[in-house]
C-alpha positions in Angstrom: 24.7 -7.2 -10.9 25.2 -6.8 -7.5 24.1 -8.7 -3.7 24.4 -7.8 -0.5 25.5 -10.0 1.8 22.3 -10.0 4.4 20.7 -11.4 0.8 22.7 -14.5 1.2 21.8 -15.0 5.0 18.4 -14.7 3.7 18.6 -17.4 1.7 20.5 -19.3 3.8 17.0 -19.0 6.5 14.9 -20.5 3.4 17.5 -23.2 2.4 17.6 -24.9 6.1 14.3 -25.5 5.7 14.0 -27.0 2.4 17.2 -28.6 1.4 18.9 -31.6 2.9 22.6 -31.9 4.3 23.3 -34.0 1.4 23.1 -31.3 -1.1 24.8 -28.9 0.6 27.5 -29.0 -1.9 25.0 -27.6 -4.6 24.5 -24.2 -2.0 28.5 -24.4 -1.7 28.5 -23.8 -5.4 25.6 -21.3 -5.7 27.3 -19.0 -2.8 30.5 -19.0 -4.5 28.8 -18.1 -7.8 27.3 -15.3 -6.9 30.3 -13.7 -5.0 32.4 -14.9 -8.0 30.3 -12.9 -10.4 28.1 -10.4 -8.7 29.8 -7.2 -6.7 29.2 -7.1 -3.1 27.3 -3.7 -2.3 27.9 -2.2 1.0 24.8 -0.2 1.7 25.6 3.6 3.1 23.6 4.4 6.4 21.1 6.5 4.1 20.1 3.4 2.5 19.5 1.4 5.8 17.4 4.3 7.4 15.2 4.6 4.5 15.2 0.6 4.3 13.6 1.7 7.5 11.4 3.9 6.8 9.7 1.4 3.8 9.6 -1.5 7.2 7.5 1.7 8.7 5.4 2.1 5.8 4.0 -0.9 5.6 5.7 -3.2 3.9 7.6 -6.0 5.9 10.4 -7.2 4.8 13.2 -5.5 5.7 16.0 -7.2 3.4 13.4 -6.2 0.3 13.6 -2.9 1.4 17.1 -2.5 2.3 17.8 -3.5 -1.7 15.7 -1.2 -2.9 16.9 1.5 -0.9 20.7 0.4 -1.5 20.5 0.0 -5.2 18.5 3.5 -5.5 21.2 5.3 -3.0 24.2 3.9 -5.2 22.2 4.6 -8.6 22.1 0.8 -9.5 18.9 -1.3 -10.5 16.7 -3.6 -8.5 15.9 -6.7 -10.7 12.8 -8.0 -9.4 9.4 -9.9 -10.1 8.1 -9.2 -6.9 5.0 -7.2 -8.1 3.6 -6.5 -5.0 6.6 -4.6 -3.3 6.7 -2.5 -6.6 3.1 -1.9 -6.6 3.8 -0.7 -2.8 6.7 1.3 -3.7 4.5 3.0 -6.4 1.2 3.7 -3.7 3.8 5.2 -0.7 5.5 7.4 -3.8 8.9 6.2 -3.7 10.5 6.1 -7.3 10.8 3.3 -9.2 12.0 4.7 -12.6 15.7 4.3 -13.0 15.5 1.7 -10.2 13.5 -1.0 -10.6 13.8 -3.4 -13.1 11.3 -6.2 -14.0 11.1 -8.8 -16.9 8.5 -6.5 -18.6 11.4 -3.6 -18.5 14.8 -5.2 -18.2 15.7 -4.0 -21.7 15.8 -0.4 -20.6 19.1 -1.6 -19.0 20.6 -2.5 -22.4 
């Protein structure tokens, strides 16, 4: 598995808003799980300029994109339930097989 660090900063956005100061220890521990047992993936600049071009297309979120478009450039997989961005992926012809990984697929990766 892999993460790119703009994914953490993400969820760092989503956790001011919805977890207290006191549990900050509990994010402490999450953080350092995931760079403890995930690989950090450095996008190339192909993957940020088609990240891009998906923002351009339509769909607007930019850090979605920007893992698609990494994990397809480095030949990795996207695990994701997030229907709609694969459903948007499939209707502006971007691939999906070989990338993109759901709960109904994941075993294509074993």
């Amino acid at each position: 598995m892999h993460y790119l660090e703009i994914g953490l900063l993400e969820a760092m956005w989503k956790i001011l808003k919805i977890v207290p100061a006191d549990k900050l220890s509990r994010v402490r521990i999450g953080i350092t799980a995931i760079r403890r047992t995930y690989h950090l993936l450095m996008p190339r600049a192909d993957a940020f300029l088609e990240a891009y071009r998906i923002y351009g297309a339509g769909h607007h979120d930019y850090i979605d994109a920007l893992y698609y478009a990494a994990a397809k450039s480095e030949n990795n997989s996207l695990p994701t339930i997030d229907y709609s961005f694969i459903d948007f992926l499939k209707e502006h012809g971007y691939p999906i097989n070989g990338v993109v990984y759901t709960p109904k697929n994941a075993e294509e990766l074993l």
